[in-house]
C-alpha positions as CSV (number, residue, x, y, z in Angstrom):
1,X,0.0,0.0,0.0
2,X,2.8,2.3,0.3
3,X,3.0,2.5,-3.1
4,X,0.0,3.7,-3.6
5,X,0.4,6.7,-1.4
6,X,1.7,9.8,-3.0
7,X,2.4,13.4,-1.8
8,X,5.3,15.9,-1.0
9,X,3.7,18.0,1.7
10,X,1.1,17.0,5.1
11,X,-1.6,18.1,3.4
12,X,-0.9,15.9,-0.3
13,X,-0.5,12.7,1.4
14,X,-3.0,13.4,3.6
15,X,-5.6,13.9,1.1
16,X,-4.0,10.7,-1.2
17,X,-5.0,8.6,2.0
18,X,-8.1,9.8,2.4
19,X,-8.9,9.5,-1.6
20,X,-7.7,5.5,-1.1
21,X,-10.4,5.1,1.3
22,X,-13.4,6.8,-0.2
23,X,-12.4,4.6,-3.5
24,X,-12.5,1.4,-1.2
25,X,-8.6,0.6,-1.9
26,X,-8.1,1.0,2.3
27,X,-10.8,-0.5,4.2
28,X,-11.3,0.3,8.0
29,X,-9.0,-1.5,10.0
30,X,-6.5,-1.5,7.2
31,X,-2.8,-0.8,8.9
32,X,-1.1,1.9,7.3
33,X,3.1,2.0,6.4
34,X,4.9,3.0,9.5
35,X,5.9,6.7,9.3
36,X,9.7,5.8,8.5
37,X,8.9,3.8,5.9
38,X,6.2,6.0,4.4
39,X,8.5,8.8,4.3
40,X,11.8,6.7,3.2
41,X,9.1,5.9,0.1
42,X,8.2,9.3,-0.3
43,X,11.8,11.3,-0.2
44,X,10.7,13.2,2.6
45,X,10.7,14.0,6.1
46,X,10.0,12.0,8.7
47,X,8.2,14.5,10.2
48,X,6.7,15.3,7.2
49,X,4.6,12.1,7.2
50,X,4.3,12.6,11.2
51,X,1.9,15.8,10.2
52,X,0.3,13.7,7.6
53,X,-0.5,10.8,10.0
54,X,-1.8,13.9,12.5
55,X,-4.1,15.7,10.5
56,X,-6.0,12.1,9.6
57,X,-6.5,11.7,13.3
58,X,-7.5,14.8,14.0
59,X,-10.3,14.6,11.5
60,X,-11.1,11.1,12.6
61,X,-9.9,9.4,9.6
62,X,-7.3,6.8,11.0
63,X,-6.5,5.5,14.7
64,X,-3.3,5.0,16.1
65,X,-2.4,2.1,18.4
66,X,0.7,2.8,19.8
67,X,2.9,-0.3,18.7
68,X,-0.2,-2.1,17.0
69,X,0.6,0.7,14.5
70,X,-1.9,3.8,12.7
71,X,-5.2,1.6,11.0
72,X,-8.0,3.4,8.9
73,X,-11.1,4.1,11.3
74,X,-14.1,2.0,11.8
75,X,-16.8,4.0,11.5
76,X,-19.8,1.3,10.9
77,X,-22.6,1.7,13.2
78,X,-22.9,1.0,16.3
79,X,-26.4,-0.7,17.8
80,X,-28.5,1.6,19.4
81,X,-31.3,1.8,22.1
82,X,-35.0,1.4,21.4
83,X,-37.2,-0.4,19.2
84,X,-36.0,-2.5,16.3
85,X,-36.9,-0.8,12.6
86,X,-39.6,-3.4,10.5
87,X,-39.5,-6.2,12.6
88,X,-42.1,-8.4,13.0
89,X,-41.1,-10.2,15.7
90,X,-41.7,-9.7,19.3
91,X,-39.4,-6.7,20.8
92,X,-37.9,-7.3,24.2
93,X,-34.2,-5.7,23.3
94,X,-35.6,-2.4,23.5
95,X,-34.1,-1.3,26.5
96,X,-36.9,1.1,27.2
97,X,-39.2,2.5,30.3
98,X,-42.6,1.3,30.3
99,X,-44.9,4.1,28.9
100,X,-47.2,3.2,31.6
101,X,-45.2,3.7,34.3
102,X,-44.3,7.5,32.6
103,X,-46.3,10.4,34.3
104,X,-48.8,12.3,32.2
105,X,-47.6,15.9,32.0
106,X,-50.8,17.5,31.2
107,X,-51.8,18.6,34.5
108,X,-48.1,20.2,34.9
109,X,-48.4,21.7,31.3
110,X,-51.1,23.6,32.2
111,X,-50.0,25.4,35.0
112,X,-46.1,26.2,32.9
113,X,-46.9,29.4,31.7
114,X,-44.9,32.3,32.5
115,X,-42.6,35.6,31.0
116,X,-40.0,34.5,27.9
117,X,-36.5,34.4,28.7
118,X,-34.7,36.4,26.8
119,X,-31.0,36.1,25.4
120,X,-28.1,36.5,27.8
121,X,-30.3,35.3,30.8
122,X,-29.3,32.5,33.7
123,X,-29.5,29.6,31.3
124,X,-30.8,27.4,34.4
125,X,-34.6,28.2,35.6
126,X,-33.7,29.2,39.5
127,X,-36.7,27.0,40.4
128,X,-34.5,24.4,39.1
129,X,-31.5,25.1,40.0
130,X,-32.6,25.0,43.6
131,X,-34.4,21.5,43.5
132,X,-31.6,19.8,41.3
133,X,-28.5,21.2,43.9
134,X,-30.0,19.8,46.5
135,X,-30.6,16.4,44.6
136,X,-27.4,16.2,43.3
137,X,-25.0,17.9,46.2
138,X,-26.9,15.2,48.8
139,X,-24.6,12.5,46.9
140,X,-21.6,14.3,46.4
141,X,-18.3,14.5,48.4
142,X,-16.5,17.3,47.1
143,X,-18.0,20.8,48.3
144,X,-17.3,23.3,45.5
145,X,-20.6,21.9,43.4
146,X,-21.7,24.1,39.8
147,X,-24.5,23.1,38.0
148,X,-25.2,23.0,34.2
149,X,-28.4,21.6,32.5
150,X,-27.6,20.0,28.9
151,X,-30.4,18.4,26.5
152,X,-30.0,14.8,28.2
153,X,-27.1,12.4,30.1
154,X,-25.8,11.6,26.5
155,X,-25.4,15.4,25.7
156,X,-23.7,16.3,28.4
157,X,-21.2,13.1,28.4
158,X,-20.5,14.0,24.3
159,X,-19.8,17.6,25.5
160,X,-17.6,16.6,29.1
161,X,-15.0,14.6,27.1
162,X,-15.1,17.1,24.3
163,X,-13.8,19.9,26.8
164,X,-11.3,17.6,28.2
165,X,-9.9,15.5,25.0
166,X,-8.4,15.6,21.8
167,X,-9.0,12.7,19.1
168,X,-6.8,9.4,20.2
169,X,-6.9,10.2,24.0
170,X,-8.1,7.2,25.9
171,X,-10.8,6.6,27.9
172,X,-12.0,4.2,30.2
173,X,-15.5,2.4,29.8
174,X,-17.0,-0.1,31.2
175,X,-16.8,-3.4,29.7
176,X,-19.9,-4.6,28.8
177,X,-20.6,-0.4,28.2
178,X,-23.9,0.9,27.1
179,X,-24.4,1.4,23.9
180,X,-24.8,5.4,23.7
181,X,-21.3,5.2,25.2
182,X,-19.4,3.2,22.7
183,X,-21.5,5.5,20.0
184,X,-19.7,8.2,21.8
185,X,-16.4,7.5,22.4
186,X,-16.1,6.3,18.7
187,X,-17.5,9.4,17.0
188,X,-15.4,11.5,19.2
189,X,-12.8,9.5,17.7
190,X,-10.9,8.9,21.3
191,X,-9.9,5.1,22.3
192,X,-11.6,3.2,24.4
193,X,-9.8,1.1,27.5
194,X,-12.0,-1.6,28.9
195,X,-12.6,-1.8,32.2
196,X,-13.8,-5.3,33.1
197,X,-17.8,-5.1,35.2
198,X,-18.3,-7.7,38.0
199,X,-21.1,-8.1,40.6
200,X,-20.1,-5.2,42.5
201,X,-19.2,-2.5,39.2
202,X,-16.3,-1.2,38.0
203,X,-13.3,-3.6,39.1
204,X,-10.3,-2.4,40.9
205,X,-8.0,-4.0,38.6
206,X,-9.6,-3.1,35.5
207,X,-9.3,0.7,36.4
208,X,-5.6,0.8,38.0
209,X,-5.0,-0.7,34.2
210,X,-6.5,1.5,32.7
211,X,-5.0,4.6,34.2
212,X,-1.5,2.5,34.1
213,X,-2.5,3.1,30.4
214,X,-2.5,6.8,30.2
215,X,-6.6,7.4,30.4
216,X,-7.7,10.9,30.8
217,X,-11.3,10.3,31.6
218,X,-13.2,7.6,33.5
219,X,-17.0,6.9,32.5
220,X,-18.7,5.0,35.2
221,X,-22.0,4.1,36.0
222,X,-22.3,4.0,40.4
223,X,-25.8,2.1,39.9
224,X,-28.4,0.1,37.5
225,X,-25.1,-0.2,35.3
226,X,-26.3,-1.0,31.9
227,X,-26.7,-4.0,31.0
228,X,-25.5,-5.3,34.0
229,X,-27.5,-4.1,36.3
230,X,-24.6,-4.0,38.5
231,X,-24.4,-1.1,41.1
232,X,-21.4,-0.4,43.4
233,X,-20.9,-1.8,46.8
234,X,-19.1,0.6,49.9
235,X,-16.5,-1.4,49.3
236,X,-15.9,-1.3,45.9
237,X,-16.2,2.3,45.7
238,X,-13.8,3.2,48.1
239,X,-11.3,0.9,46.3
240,X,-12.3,2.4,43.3
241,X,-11.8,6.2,44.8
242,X,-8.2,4.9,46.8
243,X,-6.8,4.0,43.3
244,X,-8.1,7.7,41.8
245,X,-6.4,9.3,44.8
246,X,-3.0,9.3,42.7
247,X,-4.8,10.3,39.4
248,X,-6.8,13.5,40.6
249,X,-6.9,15.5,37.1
250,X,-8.2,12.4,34.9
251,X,-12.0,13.4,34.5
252,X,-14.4,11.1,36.3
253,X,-17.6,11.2,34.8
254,X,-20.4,9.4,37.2
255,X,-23.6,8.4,35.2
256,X,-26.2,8.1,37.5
257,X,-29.2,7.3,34.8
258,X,-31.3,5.2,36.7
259,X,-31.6,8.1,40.1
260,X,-35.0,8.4,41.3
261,X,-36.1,4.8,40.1
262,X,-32.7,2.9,41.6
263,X,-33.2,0.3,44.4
264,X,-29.8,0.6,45.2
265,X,-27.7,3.1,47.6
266,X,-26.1,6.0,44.9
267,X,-22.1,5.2,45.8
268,X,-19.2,7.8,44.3
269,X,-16.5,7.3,43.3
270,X,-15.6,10.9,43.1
271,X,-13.8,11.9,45.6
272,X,-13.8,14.8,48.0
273,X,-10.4,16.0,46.4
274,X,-10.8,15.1,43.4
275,X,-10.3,18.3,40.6
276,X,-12.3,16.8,37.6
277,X,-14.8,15.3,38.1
278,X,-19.1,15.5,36.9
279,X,-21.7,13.7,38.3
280,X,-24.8,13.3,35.2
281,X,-28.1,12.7,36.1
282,X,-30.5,12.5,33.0
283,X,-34.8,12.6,34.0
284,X,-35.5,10.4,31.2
285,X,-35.9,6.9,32.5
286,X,-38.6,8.3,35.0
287,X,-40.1,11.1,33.0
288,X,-39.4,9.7,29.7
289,X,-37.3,9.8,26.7
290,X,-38.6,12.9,25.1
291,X,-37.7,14.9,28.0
292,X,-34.4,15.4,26.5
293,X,-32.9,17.1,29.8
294,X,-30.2,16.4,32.4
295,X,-28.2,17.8,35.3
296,X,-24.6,17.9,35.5
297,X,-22.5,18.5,39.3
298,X,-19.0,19.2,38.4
299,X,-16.3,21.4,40.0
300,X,-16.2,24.7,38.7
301,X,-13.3,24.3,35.9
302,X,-15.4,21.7,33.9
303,X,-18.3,23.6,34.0
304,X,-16.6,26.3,32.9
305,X,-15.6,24.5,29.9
306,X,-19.1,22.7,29.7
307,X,-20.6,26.0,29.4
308,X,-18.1,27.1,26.4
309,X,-19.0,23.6,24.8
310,X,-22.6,24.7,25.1
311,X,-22.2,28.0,23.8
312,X,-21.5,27.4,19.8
313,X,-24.7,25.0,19.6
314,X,-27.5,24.9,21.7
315,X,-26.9,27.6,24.4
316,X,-29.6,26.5,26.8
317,X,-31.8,23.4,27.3
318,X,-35.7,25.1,26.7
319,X,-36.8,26.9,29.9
320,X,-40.4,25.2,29.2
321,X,-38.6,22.1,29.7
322,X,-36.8,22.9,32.7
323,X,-40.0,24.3,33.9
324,X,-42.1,20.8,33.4
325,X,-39.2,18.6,34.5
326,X,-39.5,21.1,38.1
327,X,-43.2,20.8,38.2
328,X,-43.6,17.3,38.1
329,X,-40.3,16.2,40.0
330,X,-42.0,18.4,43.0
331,X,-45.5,17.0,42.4
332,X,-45.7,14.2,45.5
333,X,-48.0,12.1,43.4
334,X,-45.7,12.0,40.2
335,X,-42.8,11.5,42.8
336,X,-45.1,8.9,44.7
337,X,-45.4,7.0,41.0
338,X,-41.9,7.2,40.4
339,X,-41.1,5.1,43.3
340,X,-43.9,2.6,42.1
341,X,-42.5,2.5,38.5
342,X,-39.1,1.6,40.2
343,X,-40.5,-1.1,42.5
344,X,-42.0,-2.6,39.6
345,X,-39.3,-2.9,37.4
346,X,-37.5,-4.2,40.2
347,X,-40.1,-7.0,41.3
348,X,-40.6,-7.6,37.4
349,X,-37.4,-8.5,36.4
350,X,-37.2,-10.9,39.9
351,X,-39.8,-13.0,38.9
352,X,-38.9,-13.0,35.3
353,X,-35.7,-14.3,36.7
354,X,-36.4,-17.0,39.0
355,X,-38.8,-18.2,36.0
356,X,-35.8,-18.8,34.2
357,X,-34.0,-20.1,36.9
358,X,-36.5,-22.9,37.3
359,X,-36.4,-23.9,33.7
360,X,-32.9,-24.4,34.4
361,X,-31.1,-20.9,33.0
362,X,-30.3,-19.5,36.3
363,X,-30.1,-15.7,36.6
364,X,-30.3,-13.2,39.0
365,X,-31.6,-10.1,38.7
366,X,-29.9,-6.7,39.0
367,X,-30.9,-3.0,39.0
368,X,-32.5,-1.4,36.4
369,X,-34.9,-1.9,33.3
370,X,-33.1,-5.0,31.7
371,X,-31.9,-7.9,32.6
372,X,-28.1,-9.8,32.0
373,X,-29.0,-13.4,31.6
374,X,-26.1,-15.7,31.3
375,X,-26.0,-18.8,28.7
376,X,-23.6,-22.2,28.6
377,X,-23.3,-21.6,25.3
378,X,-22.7,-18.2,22.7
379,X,-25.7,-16.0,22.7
380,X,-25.8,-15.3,18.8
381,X,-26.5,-18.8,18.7
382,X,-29.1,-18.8,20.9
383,X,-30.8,-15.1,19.7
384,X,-31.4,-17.1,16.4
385,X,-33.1,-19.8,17.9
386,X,-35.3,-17.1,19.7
387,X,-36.4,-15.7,16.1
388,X,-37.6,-18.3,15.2
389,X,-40.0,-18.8,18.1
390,X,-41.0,-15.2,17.5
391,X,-38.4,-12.8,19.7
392,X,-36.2,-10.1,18.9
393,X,-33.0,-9.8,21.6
394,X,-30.0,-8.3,22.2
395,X,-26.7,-10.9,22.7
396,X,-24.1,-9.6,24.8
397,X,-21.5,-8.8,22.1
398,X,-23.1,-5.7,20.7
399,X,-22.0,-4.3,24.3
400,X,-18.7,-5.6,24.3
401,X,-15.7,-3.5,24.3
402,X,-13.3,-7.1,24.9
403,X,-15.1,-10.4,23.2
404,X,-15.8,-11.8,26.7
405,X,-17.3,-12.4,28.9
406,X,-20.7,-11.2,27.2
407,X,-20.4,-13.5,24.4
408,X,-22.3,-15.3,26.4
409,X,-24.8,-13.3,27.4
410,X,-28.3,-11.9,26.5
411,X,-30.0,-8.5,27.4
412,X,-33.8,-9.0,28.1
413,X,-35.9,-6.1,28.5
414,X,-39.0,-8.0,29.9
415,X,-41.1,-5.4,32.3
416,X,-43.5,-4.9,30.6
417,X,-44.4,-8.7,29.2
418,X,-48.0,-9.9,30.5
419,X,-47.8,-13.0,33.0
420,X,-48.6,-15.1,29.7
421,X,-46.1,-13.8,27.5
422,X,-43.5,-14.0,30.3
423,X,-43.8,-17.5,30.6
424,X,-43.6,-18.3,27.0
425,X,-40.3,-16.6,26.4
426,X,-38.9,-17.8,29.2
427,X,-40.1,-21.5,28.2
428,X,-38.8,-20.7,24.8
429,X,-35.2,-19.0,26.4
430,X,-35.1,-22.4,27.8
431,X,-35.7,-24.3,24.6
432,X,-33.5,-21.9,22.5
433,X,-30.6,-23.1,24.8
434,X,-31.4,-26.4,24.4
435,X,-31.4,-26.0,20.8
436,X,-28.2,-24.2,20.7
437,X,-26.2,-27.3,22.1
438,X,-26.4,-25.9,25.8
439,X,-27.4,-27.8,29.1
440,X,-29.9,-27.0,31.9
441,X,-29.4,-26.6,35.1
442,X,-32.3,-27.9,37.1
443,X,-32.2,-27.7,40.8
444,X,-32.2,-31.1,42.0
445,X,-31.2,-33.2,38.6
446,X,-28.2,-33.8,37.5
């Protein structure tokens, strides 16, 4: 391939890279010629093809790999949340809240009205502001708390690592991640460090690795980890916060996207002198997707630079919404159903999961909407068998960062499944491991 590459200055080779790849000659994950090499072929400067090699970083063309060498992007999709376009088969890989359980925001619409806000005014409604500080500053160990409100968790992630990182920088995710943070990390073009998820959330190892490798941010998820459902014990977290102690300018980013339904204690890892740091708490698992809105702690530098990340695109999350999400996060009866909808997930995805566990597929469940059922055998194999009994689901692998261990998984989002239709899939979940070449475990046969 070196041959193919022509060009005198940065910008010439450059561009003859980027023309072999939109005419299909480099595909992604095709290496590239190391630099000496490519510039020996060339009659130029090694530096020369260093600025070359820079400039398709930068613009997200190629990755670099330290020793593993400089490779053209992937940039095929990555799954997504939600429903599944055109199928015909039965949905429970959606990942979503039950509409249901979502409180109607008519009563609250009606009593919204007020002035406009004008340009140049506080971007946060003070009604707001002084509910979500005391919601969020309750949780949090450092003292110097700002607040910024950005159209939803994933918003304010995208903009947090884009204040703080430059294409190629590493980050550490959780491995299995959610999905909206792999989409992130690889349109932002940074590289993602897996850190390993066990019973009780981020390990210790996985993170002292991953700083070991140079990270400059941390994603976590303290609770209702997704698709785990892992949430952190005491323990864990103050492992996790000893082994930050040494690293106190690498961002920490806490997700907290389950809050106000969570069955679980909200543990930090953040802490109290740590200097970068956010904690992102979205309102759209209780008060539904469309309420694109989220609140983001952080200590004062970061939402400095949040606030200059807001300020070339959307300079402020609607006052109207801020002023709904207030109204029915302080209405005791939408606050009241809240708690329901999170006792019902909770008791759903139990029983879901001791029906399994009887038909010899033992799982547990953990926090959140879904649930991580482990298989004997690889879960493509048995999501095929599921279609053909009717059932769309998700297999572990499309939320892999590493190949295990969730190749042998499944994510189920079964809340909202009638008694009936619960006991068919799991009956058929059953079958489809049977099918697959896997064996049951049946408490009291061998």
């Amino acid at each position: 391939m070196t041959l193919e590459i022509t060009g005198r200055s940065a910008a010439d080779i450059a561009a003859s890279v980027r023309a072999l790849i939109e005419r299909g000659a480099l595909r992604p994950g095709d290496s590239l010629p190391p630099v000496r090499n490519l510039a020996d072929h060339l009659g130029v400067n090694r530096n020369t093809a260093v600025a070359a090699y820079r400039q398709l970083t930068s613009a997200g063309v190629v990755v670099t790999r330290g020793r593993g060498g400089t490779h053209v992007a992937d940039r095929s999709a990555v799954a997504q949340e939600g429903f599944a376009a055109d199928s015909v088969l039965r949905d429970v890989a959606t990942g979503n809240p039950d509409p249901e359980r979502i409180p109607d925001p008519s009563r609250a619409l009606a009593g919204m009205a007020g002035r406009p806000v004008l340009y140049g005014e506080p971007l946060i409604d003070p009604g707001l502001e002084r509910w979500a500080r005391e919601w969020m500053s309750a949780d949090l160990m450092p003292t110097d708390v700002r607040l910024t409100i950005t159209s939803g968790a994933a918003d304010a992630v995208e903009r947090l690592l884009a204040q703080a990182l430059v294409r190629d920088d590493a980050v550490a995710l959780e491995d299995p991640c959610f999905l909206t943070s792999i989409h992130t990390v690889r349109v932002g073009g940074y590289r993602p460090v897996p850190v390993p998820v066990d019973d009780e959330g981020m390990t210790v190892d996985g993170l002292r690795a991953a700083l070991d490798q140079g990270v400059r941010a941390v994603v976590c998820t303290p609770r209702a980890q997704n698709p785990t459902g892992a949430s952190l014990t005491e323990r864990r977290a103050e492992e996790l916060r000893a082994v930050l102690r040494d690293h106190p300018y690498v961002l920490v980013i806490e997700d907290d996207h389950f809050s106000m339904l969570s069955r679980s204690p909200f543990r930090s890892i953040i802490g109290p002198e740590h200097r970068r740091w956010a904690l992102v708490r979205s309102v759209s698992k209780f008060l539904g997707p469309d309420m694109c809105l989220a609140v983001t702690a952080s200590d004062p530098e970061t939402a400095d630079r949040l606030a200059m990340r807001l300020s070339p695109g959307t300079t402020w999350v609607s006052h109207l919404l801020q002023r709904l999400a207030l109204a029915l996060v302080t209405d005791p009866e939408v606050v009241a159903g809240i708690a329901d909808a999170g006792a019902h997930y909770a008791a759903r995805n139990a029983v879901f999961a001791a029906r399994l566990t009887d038909l010899g597929v033992p799982a547990e469940a953990g926090d959140g909407l879904n649930l991580w059922v482990p298989l004997p055998v690889p879960a493509r194999d048995v999501s095929e068998q599921l279609m053909r009994r009717g059932w769309l689901v998700r297999a572990g692998d499309e939320f892999a960062l590493a190949e295990e261990p969730a190749a042998h998984r499944l994510r189920l989002t079964v809340h909202d499944l009638s008694d009936a239709d619960a006991e068919r899939l799991a009956a058929d979940v059953a079958a489809a491991v049977r099918a697959a070449g896997g064996r049951l475990v049946v408490a009291g046969m061998e």
